[in-house]
C-alpha positions in Angstrom: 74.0 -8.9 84.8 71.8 -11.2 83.2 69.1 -9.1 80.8 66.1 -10.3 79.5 64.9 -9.9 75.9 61.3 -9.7 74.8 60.1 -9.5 71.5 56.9 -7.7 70.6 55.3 -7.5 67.3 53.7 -4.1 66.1 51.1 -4.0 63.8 51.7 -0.3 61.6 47.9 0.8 60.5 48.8 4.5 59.8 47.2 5.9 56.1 47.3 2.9 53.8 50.3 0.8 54.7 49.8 -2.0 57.2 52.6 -4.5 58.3 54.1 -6.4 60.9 57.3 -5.0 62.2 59.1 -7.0 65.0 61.5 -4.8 67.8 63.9 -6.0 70.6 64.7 -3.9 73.1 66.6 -5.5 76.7 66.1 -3.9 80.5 67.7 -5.7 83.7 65.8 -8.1 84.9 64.1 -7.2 88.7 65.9 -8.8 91.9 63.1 -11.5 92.3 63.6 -11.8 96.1 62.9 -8.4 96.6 60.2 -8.0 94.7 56.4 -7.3 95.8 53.1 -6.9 94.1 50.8 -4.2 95.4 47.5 -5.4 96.5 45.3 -2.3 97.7 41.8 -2.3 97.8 41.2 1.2 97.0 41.0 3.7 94.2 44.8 5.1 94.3 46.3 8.0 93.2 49.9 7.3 91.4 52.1 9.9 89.9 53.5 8.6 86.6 56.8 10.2 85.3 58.5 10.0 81.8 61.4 7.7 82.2 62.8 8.9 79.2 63.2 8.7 75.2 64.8 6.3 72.9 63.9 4.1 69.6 62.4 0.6 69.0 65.3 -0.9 67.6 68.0 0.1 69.9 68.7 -1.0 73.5 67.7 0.0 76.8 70.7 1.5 77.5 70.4 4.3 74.9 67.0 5.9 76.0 67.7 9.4 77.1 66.8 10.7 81.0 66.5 13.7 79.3 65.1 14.4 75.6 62.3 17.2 76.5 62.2 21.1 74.8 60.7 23.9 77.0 61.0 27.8 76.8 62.8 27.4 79.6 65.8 25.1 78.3 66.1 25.8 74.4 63.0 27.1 72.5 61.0 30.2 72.6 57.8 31.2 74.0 56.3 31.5 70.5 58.0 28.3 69.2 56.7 26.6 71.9 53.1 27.7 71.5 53.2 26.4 67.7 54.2 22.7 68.9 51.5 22.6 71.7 48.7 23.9 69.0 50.1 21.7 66.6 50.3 18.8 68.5 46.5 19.5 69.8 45.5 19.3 66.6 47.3 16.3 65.2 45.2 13.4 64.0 48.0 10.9 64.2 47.5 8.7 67.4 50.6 7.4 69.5 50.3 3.7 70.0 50.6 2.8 73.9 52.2 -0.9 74.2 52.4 -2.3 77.7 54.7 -5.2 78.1 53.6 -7.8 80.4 56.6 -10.3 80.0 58.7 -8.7 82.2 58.7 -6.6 85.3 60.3 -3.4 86.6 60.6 -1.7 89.8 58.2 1.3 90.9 58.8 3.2 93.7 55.6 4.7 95.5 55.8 7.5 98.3 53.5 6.9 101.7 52.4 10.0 103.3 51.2 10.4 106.7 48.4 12.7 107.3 50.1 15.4 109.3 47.2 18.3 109.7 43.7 18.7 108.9 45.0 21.1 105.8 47.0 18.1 104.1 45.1 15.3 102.8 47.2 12.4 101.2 45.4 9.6 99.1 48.8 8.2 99.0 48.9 7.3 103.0 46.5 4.2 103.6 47.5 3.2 107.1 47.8 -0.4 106.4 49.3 -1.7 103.4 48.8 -5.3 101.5 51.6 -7.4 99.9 51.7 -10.0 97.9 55.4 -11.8 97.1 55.9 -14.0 93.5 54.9 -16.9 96.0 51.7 -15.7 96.2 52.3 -15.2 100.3 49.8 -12.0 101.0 51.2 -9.8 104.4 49.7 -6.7 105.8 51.9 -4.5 107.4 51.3 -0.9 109.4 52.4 2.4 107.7 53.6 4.2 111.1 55.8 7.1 109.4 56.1 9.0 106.0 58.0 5.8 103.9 59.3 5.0 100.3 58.4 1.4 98.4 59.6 -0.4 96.1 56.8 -2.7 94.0 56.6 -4.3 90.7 55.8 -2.6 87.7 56.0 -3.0 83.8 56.8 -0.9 81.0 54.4 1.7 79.0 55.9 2.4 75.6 54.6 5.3 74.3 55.2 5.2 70.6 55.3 7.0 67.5 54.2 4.5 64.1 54.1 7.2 62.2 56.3 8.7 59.5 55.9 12.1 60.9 57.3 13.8 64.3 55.0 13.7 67.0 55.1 15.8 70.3 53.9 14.7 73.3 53.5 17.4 75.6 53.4 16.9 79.6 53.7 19.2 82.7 57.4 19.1 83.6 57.4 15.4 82.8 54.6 13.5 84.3 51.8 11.5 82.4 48.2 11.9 83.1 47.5 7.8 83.6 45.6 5.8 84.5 44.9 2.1 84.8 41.7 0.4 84.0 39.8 -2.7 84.8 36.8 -4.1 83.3 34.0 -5.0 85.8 32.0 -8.2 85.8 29.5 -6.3 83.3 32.0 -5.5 80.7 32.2 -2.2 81.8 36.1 0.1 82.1 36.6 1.6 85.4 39.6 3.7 86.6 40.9 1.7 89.2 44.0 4.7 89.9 43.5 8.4 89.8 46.4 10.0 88.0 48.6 12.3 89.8 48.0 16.0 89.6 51.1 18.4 90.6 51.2 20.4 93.8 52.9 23.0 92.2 50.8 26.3 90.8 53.5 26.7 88.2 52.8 24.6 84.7 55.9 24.1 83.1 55.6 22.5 79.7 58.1 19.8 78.6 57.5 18.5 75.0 59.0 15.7 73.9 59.9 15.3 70.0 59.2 11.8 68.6 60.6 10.4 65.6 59.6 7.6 63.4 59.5 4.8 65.8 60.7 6.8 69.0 58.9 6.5 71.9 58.8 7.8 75.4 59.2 5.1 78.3 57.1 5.0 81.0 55.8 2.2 83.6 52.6 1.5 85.9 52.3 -0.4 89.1 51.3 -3.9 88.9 49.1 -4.9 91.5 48.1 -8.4 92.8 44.7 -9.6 94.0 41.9 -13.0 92.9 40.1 -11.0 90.9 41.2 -11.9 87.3 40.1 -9.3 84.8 41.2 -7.4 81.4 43.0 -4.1 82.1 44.1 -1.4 79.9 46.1 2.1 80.0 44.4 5.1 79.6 46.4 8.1 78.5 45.5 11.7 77.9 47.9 13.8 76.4 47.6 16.8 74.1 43.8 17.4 75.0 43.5 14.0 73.6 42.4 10.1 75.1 44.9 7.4 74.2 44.2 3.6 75.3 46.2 0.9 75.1 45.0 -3.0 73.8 43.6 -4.8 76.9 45.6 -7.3 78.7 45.1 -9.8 81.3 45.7 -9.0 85.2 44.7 -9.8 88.6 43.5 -6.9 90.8 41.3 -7.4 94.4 38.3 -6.9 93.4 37.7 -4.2 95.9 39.7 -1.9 93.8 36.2 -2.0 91.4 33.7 -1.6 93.8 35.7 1.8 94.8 35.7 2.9 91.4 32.0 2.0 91.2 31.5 4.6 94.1 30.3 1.7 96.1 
């Protein structure tokens, strides 16, 4: 299968060293007739999970599914504990990059409203599409259903020359995307997923020197062209990534204005 190569450059700012250092990593490439932008004109809520770990100068086919620690696999209570307070109490920042060269696939869960004691943001009734021709449809959600829309990849990395721990609950990332209204002003146009679970399991992922954890967000589709950006928050902490350009509907601010 044909794989597509991008080429991003990193800019290294940590302490008193600052240089350019270039990284190639390679994912398969989307089916293009199957894929679909999401176009809703609501405030969503998206769960984001940890795809896995790996290192910015080898392939995509070497990140690991798995790379987390937790009490319950192969550290201790109190070992644990030390890495979380640690980590709280880092100053060194992860750098989020979010490649907008080439897409991935997201899969999104619809969930009917089955009782008055269940309430899903994630089942909207009706749901907008938009193909790589730019043909919009609208189509009826009837039953619970899963999706399959674009997305592109969150790297989560470490630039440092210390180990970093990210710490999540049982690997899913608080994020979110934002847009920046016509007044210059960032919005959360998604609500990040909380877990319906009571338990809180932590999974802490170690990070090398430039490791990072992969991740990826929806990419939705609308007229409204506008500068986006990742928001993060991860050990107590707020991380954003550098804007980039997108195209949202333009509905999807005037729900996160409260409008």
């Amino acid at each position: 299968m044909r794989q597509l190569i991008f080429t991003l450059a990193v800019i290294l700012s940590i302490g008193p060293r600052a240089q350019t250092q270039p990284y190639a990593i390679k994912f398969d490439p989307v089916d293009s007739s199957k894929s679909l932008f999401y176009c809703p004109g609501n405030k969503i809520r998206i769960f984001h999970f940890i795809e896995g770990v790996g290192n910015l100068y080898q392939p995509a086919d070497s990140i690991r599914k798995k790379g987390h620690l937790s009490r319950y696999r192969n550290i201790d209570g109190a070992t644990e504990q030390t890495l979380i307070t640690k980590s709280n109490h880092s100053t060194i920042p992860f750098t989020i990059i979010v490649d907008t060269s080439q897409s991935l696939e997201m899969e999104f869960r619809l969930f009917k409203l089955v009782s008055n004691n269940l309430i899903s943001t994630h089942y909207p009734g009706h749901i907008k599409t938009r193909d790589l021709s730019g043909n919009y449809k609208s189509e009826e959600v009837v039953k619970d259903t899963v999706m399959q829309f674009l997305s592109q990849p969150i790297i989560i990395a470490n630039l440092s020359d210390s180990i970093l721990y990210l710490i999540s609950n049982q690997g899913k990332l608080s994020i979110t995307q934002q847009a920046m209204n016509k007044r210059g002003k960032w919005l959360d146009i998604e609500a990040a997923g909380t877990d319906d679970d009571c338990a809180w399991v932590n999974f802490i992922y170690e990070l090398k020197s430039n490791d990072f954890i992969l991740a990826r967000v929806m990419k939705f589709k609308g007229d409204y062209k506008t500068n986006l950006r990742i928001k993060l928050f991860a050990n107590e902490k707020l991380f954003y990534s550098e804007p980039f350009m997108g195209c949202i509907d333009y509905n999807q601010i005037v729900k996160a204005e409260g409008k």
